[in-house]
N, C-alpha and C positions, 0 to 999 in steps of 0.2 A: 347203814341205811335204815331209814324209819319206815314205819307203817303211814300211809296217808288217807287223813279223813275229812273228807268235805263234808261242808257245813250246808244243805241247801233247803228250799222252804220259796214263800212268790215272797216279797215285798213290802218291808213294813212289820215285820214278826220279831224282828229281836235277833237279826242272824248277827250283825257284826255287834253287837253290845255280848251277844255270847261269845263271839270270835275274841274280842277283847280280853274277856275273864279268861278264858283256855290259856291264852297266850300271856296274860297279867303286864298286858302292855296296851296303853290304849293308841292305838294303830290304824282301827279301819273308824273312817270317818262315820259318826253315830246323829243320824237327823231325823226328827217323824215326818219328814218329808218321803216316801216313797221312793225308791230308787236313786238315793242318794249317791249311793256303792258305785262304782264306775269300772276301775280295775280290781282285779281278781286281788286279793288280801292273805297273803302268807305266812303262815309264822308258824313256831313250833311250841310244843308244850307234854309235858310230863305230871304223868298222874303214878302213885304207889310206887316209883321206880323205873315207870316204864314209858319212853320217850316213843312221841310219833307227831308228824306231822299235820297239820291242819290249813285247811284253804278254805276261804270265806266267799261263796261264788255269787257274794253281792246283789244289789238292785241291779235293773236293767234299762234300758229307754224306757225314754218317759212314750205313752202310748195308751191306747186303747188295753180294754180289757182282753180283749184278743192279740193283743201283741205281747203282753205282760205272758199270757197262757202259752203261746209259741216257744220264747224264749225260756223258762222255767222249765221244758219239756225237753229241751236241749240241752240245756244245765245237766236234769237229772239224769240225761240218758248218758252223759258222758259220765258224768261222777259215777253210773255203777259199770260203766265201764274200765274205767282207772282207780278209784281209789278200791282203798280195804276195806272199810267202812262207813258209811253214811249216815249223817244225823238230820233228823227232819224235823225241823223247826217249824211250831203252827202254833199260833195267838189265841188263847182260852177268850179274851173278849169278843173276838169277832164269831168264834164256833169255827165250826165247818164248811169254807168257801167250795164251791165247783174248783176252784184252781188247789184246793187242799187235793178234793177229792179223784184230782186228775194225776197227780202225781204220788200218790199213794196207792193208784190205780199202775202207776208204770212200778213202784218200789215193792209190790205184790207178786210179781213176777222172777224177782232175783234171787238167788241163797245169799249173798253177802249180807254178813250183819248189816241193820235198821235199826236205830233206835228213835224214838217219837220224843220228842222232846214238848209239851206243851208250857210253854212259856207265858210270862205275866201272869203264874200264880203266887199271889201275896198274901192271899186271906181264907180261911177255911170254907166260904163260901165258894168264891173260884175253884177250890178244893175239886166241889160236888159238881162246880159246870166241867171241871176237866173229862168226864167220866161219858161224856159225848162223843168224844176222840177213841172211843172202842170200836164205833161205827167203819173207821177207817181199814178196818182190817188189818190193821198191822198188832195183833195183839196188846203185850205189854206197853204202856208209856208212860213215862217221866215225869212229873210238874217240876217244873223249873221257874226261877225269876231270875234273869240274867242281868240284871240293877243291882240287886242285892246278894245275887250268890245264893241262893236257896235253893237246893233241892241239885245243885250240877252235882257235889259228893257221890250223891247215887247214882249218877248218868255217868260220871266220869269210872265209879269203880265198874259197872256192866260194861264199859267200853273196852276199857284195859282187860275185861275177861274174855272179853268176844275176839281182840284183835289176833288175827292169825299168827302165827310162828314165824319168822322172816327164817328163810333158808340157809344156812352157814357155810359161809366164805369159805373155800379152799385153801388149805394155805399156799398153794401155785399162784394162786388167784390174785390173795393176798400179799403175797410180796411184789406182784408187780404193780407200777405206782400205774394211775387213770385218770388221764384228760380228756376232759370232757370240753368238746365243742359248742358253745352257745351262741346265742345271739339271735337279733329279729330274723322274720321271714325274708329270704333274698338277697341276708349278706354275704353269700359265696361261701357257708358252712363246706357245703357238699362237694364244692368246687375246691377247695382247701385240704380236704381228705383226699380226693381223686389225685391232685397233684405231689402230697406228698409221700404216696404209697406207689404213686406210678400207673395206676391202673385206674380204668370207669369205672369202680366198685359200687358207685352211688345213679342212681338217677339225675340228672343235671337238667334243671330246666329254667324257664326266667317266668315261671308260676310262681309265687311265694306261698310257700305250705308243700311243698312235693314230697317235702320228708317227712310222715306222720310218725315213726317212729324213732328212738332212742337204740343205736346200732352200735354194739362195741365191734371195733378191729384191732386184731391185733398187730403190731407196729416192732418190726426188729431193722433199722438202717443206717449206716453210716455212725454205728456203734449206740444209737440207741433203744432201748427195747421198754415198750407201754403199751396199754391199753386204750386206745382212740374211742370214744364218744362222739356220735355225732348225734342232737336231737333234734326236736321238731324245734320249728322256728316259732318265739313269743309274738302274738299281735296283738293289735291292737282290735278290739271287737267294732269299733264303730269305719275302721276300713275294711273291713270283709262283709260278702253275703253269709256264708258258710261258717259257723261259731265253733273256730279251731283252736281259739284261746285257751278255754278251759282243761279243753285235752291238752295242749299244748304245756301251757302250766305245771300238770303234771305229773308229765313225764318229763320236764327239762328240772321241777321241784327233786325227783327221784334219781336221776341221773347225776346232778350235784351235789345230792348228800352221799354219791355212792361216789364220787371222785375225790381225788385230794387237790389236784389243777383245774384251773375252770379257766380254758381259752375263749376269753368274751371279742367276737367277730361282730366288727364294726364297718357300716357301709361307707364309706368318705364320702360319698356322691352325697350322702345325706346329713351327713357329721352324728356328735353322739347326743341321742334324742332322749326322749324321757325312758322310754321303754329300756332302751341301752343303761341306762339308771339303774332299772327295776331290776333287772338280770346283774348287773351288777354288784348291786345292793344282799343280793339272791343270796349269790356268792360268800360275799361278806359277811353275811349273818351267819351262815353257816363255818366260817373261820374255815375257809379254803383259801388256798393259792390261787393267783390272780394275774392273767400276763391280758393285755389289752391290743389286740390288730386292728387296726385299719386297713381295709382292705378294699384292693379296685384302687390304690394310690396311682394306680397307670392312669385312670381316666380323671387325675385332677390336673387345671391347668396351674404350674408352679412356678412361684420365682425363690429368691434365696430365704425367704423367712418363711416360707408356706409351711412345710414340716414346722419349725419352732414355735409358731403363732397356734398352729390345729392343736399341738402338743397341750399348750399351755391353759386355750379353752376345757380342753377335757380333764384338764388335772385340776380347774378353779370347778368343775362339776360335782368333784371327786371329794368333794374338801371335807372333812380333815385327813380322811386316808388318801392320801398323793402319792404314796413310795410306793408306785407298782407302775411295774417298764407297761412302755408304749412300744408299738414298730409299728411304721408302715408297710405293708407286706403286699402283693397282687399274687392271688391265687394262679389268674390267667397267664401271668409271664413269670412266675414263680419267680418273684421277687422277694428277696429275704427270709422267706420258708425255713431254708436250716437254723437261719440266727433266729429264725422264732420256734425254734425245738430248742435251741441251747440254751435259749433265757425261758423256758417252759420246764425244762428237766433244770436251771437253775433253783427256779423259784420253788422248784419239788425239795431240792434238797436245803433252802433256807427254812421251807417248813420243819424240816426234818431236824433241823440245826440245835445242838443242846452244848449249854455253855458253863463249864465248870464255875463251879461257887464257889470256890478261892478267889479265879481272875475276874468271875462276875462283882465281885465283893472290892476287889481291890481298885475296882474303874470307880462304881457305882457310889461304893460309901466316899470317898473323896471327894467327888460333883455334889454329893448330897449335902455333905459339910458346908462347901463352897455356897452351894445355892439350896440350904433348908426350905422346906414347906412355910411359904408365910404364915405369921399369929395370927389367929382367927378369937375373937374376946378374950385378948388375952391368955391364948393359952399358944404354947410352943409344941409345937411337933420334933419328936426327936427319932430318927431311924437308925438301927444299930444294926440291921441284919439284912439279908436279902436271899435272892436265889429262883432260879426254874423249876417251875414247878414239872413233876415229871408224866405230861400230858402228851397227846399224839398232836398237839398243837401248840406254838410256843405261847405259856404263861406263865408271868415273873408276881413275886409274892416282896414284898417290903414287910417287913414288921416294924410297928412304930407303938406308940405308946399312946398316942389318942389319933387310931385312925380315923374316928368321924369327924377330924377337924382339918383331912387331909384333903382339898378340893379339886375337881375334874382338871380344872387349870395344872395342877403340877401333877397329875396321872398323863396328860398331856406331855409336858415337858421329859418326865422320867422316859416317856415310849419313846420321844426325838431323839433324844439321848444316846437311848440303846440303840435304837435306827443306824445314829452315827458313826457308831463306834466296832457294830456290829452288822454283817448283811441280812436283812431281814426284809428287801424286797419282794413286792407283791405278796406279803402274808401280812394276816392281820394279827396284833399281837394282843395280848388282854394283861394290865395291870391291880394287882389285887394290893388292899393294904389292909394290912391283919394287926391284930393287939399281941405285941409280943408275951 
């Protein structure tokens, strides 16, 4: 489990062009348009060794200046609510707005590390305007240019010194595996837990959000024994009064880096939306196990292709990762519940799965012979080795002789392969090609 740090600041400052450089992936949508940012932006990143989490808590509706100030106020309240540390992002060209000065008014208030980031400094002139940003009362601050990478070094190394100590796993704790229940507000998470432990353990209501928090249980029945997750449901910000996203975010962000299964609970009533993506995707990035319910299959009306058509939708969503079971399950008539513990503790142990380098060697280099990496100008790819690497997640290593000529297309092919031949349902697997 990582440290988590939001990125927050109003609109127009350089928050997702810095979210971008953290993460060295360019991910959240970057416009001088205000408020471009829509949904909340996730991703992780590492500085001197030490990994942690990052959330880019974006533009907001487009609005009056007082809607922009509402919303920002919200933002920040939650961020020093849930995260570790918070980075505030403020624009040296414009100086010092009222909406700077309101939220450095609420960040004045907490012990959690603050660092002040002032960004779009590129020239020693800007230099001397940054020196305005002392006014804020947040002491120390940073100049940054999040275009060209200037000056994060120094934000990055204070951060990694400030971040707290994460608490260390029991090894009780540790050996038992943790599924984690996800999914939108109101898809029968809570309903799901209550049925399969036997008891109203959870608050049950047909409010979407009733679960603000991330609730381990512990789970011994019918021979199997884990740790239940349940967290608060993702929404959507433009259907809610009450802005539960962010918090929301997370804690279901923190609860999946802390599980090895992530049960993504899907509404049927409503099929699988974008948001069911995003938590999806979550998942995926984080190279977790992955079992998909549809749930509330009692309340759809079916003929004989209903199951294989819904099925098929969701796996062309999915695409290029497809190889992670689906069921239809109803919480309320406990409909297929145990088979969705069996292919949950399945897909726990195809994570777990390690495959001797002899018999990996003796599939692997023969398909490879058969079907070499195509010549790319003329040059030939030739693979003589293989093997698992020895990670808490499965990833396989090729050694070849001109890996940069080895392309996505047969990293592709190599993973179908192993798929094949090997169960490796609902985990994501990672393909490396190294210079022997």
């Amino acid at each position: 489990m990582n440290n988590i740090v939001a990125i927050v600041g109003r609109p127009n400052v350089g928050k997702s062009t810095f979210f971008n450089r953290l993460i060295q992936r360019r991910e959240a949508i970057v416009d001088s348009v205000s408020g471009v940012t829509r949904d909340r932006n996730y991703g992780k990143s590492e500085w001197n060794g030490k990994e942690f989490s990052v959330i880019d808590t974006g533009g907001y509706i487009k609005g009056s200046d007082d809607v922009f100030e509402a919303e920002i106020r919200r933002q920040v309240e939650l961020a020093i609510d849930e995260a570790d540390a918070i980075i505030f992002v403020v624009d040296v060209e414009e100086g010092i707005t009222p909406m700077d000065a309101e939220v450095a008014k609420l960040l004045r208030k907490v012990t959690k590390p603050i660092l002040l980031a002032v960004n779009k400094v590129d020239n020693a002139m800007r230099e001397k305007d940054a020196i305005e940003f002392y006014n804020l009362g947040l002491g120390e601050y940073f100049t940054i240019a999040s275009i060209s990478g200037s000056g994060t070094g120094d934000l990055l190394d204070k951060l990694v010194e400030v971040l707290p100590e994460l608490p260390e796993v029991s090894e009780e704790e540790a050996a038992l595996p943790r599924f984690c229940v996800v999914g939108r507000p109101n898809a029968g998470k809570s309903s799901f837990i209550n049925a399969l432990i036997g008891e109203e353990r959870y608050i049950v209501t047909d409010i979407a959000g009733t679960t603000r928090d991330a609730i381990d249980t512990k789970y011994n029945r019918f021979g199997f024994e884990f740790n239940l997750v349940d967290t608060a449901g993702i929404r959507r910000k433009a259907k809610v009064k009450e802005d539960l996203e962010f918090y929301s975010v997370m804690r279901s962000v923190r609860a999946i880096e802390h599980s090895d299964v992530i049960i993504l609970l899907i509404d049927a009533t409503r099929g699988f939306e974008g948001q069911d993506q995003s938590i999806f995707w979550l998942a995926e990035k984080n190279r977790k196990g992955v079992i998909i319910l549809v749930n509330k299959w009692d309340l759809i009306e079916k003929d004989t292709m209903s199951t294989r058509d819904y099925e098929a939708k969701i796996r062309e969503e999915l695409k290029p990762f497809i190889d992670v079971p689906i069921l239809f399950v109803s919480a309320l008539t406990k409909q297929r519940l145990l088979k969705a513990l069996e292919e949950t503790v399945k897909v726990y142990e195809n994570r777990k799965q390690r495959i001797q380098t002899s018999k990996f060697n003796d599939y692997m280099l023969k398909l490879i012979e058969a079907f070499p990496p195509p010549a790319l100008k003329g040059k030939y790819v030739k693979i003589k080795y293989c093997m698992q690497l020895p990670t808490p997640t499965p990833q396989f290593v090729f050694f070849a002789n001109l890996p940069q000529y080895v392309q996505e297309a047969y990293k592709r092919f190599l993973e179908n392969k192993i798929r094949e031949h090997w169960d490796f349902s609902g985990v994501p697997i990672d393909i490396y090609i190294r210079e022997k």
